[in-house]
C-alpha positions as CSV (number, residue, x, y, z in Angstrom):
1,X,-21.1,42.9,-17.9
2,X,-18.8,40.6,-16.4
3,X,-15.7,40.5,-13.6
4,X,-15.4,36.5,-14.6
5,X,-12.4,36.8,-16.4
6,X,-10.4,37.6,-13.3
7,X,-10.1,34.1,-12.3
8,X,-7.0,33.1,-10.4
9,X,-5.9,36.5,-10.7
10,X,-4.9,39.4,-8.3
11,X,-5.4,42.7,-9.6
12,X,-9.1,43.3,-9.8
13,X,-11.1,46.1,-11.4
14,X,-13.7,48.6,-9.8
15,X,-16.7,48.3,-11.9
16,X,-19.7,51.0,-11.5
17,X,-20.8,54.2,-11.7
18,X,-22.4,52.9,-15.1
19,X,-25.0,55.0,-16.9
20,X,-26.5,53.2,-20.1
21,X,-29.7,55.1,-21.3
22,X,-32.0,56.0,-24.8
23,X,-30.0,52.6,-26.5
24,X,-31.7,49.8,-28.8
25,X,-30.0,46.5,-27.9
26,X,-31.3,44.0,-31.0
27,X,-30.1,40.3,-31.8
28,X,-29.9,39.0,-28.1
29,X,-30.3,35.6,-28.0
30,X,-29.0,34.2,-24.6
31,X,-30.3,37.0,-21.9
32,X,-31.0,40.9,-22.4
33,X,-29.3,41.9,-19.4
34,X,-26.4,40.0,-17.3
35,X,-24.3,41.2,-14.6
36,X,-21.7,39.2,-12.4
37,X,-19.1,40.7,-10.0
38,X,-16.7,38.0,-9.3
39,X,-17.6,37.6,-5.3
40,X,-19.0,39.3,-2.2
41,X,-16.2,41.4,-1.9
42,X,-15.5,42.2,-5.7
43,X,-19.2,43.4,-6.2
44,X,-19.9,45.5,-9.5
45,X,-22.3,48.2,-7.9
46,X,-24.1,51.9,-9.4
47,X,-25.4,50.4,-12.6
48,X,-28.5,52.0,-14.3
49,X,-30.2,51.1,-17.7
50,X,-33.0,53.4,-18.2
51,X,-34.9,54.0,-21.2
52,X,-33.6,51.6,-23.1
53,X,-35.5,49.2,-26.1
54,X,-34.5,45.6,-26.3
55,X,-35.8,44.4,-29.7
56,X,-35.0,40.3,-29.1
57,X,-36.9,37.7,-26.6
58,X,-34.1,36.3,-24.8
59,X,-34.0,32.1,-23.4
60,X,-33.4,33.2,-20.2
61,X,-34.0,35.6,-17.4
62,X,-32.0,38.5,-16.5
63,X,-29.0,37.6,-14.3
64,X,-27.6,39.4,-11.4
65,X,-25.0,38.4,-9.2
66,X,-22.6,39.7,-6.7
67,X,-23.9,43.1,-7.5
68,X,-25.6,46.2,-5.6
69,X,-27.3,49.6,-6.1
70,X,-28.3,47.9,-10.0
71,X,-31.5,50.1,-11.5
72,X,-33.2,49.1,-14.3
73,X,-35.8,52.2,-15.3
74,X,-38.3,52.3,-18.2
75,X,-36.6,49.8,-20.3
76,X,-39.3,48.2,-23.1
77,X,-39.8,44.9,-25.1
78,X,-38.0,41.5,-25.0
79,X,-39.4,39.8,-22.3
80,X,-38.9,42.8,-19.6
């Protein structure tokens, strides 16, 4: 989940209120979970994975950045 593509833009997008739950996520290869807002003041916000299976080891850590209020619940496998 990304707000990166709104480089040298103006118009920019309210992301959150997300709910992703009960989902097998399989073939990840870079990171099972990453979330960038595009700055302090463009934040993605109200994200919660919950009960989710993630079948694949990733090569990296989860990544979280200019975000807030981001819950991750009873999620299982893949290096969580």
């Amino acid at each position: 989940m990304t707000m990166s593509y709104c480089i040298g833009g103006t118009n920019y997008p309210t992301v959150g209120n997300i709910d992703i739950r009960d989902c097998v996520f399989a073939g990840i290869s870079s990171q099972n979970i990453s979330i960038s807002g595009y700055d302090a003041t463009h934040l993605i916000t109200d994200v919660t994975i919950a009960n989710c299976r993630f079948s694949s080891s990733p090569l990296t850590a989860n990544s979280f950045s200019y975000t807030n209020r981001i819950n991750l619940i009873n999620n299982k496998g893949g290096g969580l």
